[in-house]
N, C-alpha and C positions, 0 to 999 in steps of 0.2 A: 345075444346073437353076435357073431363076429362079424366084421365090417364084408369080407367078399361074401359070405353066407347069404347078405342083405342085395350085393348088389349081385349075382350071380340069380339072385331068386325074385326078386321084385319083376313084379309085368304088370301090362297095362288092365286092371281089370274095371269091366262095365257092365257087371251084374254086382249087385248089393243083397243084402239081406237090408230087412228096416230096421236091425236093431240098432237102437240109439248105440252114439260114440258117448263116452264116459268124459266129462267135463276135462278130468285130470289127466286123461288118455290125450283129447285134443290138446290139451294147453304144454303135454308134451312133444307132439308133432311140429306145433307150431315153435315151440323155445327150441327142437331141431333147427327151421328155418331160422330162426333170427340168431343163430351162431354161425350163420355160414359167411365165410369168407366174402370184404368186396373190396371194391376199391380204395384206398385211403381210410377204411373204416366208416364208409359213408352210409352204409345201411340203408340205400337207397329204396329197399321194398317195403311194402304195405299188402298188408293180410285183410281181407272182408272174412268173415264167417257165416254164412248163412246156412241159414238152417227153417227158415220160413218154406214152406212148398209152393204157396203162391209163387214167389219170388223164386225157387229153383225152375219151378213151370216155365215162368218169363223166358228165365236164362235158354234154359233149353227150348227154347221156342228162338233165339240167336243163333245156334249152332246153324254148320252149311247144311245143304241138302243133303238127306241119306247121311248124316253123322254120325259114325258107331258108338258114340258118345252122348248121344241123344238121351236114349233113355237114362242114361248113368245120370247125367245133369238131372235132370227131374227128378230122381226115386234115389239119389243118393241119400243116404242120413244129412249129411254135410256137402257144403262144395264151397271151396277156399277160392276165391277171386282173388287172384296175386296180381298186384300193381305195382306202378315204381313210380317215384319221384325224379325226372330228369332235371338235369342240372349240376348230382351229386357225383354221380360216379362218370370216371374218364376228365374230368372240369379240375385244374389249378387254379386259383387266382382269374374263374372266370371265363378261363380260355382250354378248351379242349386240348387234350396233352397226348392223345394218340390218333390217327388217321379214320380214327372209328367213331371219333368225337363223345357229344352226350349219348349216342348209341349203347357207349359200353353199360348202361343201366339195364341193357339185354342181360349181358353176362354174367352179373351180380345176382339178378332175378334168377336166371337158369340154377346159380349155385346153391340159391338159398330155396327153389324146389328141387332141386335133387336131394337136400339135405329133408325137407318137408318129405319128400316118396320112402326116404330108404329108412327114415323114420318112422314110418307110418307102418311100413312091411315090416318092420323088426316089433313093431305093437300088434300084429295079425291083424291089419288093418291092409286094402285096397286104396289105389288109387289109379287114375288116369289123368293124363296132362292134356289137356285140351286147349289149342290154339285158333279152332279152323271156327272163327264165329265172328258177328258183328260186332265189334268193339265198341261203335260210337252206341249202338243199341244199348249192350251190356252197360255201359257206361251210365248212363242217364236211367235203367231201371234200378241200379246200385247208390245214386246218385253223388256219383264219382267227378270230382272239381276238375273242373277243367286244366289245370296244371300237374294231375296224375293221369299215369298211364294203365288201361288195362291191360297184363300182359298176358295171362292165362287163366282158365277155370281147371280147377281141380277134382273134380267129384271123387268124395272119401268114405270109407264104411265098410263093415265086413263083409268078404267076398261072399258072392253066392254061386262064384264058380275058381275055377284054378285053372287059369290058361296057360297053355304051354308056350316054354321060350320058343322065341323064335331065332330061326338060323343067324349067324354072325360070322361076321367075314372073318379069314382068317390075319393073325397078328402081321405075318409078312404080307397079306393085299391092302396093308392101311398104312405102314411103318416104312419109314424110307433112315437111310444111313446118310450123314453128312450132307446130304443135299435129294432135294427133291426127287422122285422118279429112281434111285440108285435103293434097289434091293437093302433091308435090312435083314441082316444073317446074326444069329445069337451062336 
């Protein structure tokens, strides 16, 4: 699949079928995420796999109220808890090196699921990014050290629907020339 194919086509999906994911199918989704780009090389994230249902139940029993995510957490085959290690990324010698400080282990995480989603849709594999949950909950049923972060739940597995894109702003309502707020014209 070519690389816009993947990201023109990938959407959030949160209906599954139960069919199991294939060992060597995950462990490709996943070698996606641990190539992606971070900071200094710091490979700041960490992968959970679960695949226990008890333990998907839990999770999704953390999501907020009315989560369209909900179900997907529970009945997914799979659901990837991605976490991070702060300290790694944004950190020189100890001391924070951009105004965004040990934060930047956000954007390390973001690239290495993006890398995890557009993976996973180039394998006809589903997924949805789920943020909107209790973390310290998640945390302590995963039983996640107190020095890792949870940054999101994943829920993965063959779609059992095909949702449609949704609208996207256009390139000139986002893109500005030379300086903020000034029209970019191609």
């Amino acid at each position: 699949m070519e690389v816009f194919d993947a990201i023109h086509g990938r959407r959030s999906v949160r209906k599954y079928k139960s069919d199991s994911v294939p060992e060597e199918v995950l462990m490709k989704v996943l070698d996606a995420g641990r190539w992606a780009p971070s900071w200094a090389n710091s490979q700041c994230w960490r992968f959970i796999v679960v695949k226990d249902a008890e333990t998907k139940r839990r999770l999704s029993e953390t999501l907020t109220p009315r989560n369209p995510a909900t179900d997907a957490t529970a009945n997914a085959p799979v659901v990837l808890a991605v976490c991070a290690k702060p300290g790694l990324a944004g950190i020189k010698a100890g001391q924070p090196v951009t105004d965004k400080g040990a934060w930047w282990y956000m954007f390390d995480v973001a690239l290495a699921v993006e890398n995890l989603c557009l993976a996973a849709y180039a394998l006809g594999l589903g997924t949805v990014i789920v943020g909107a949950f209790n973390h310290g909950e998640a945390k302590r049923i995963l039983k996640i050290p107190g020095d890792i972060e949870i940054v999101a739940l994943i829920p993965l597995g063959y779609p059992a629907e095909a949702p449609q894109a949704t609208v996207r702003k256009e390139i000139g309502e986002i893109t500005y020339a030379d300086s903020y707020g000034k029209p970019y014209k191609s």
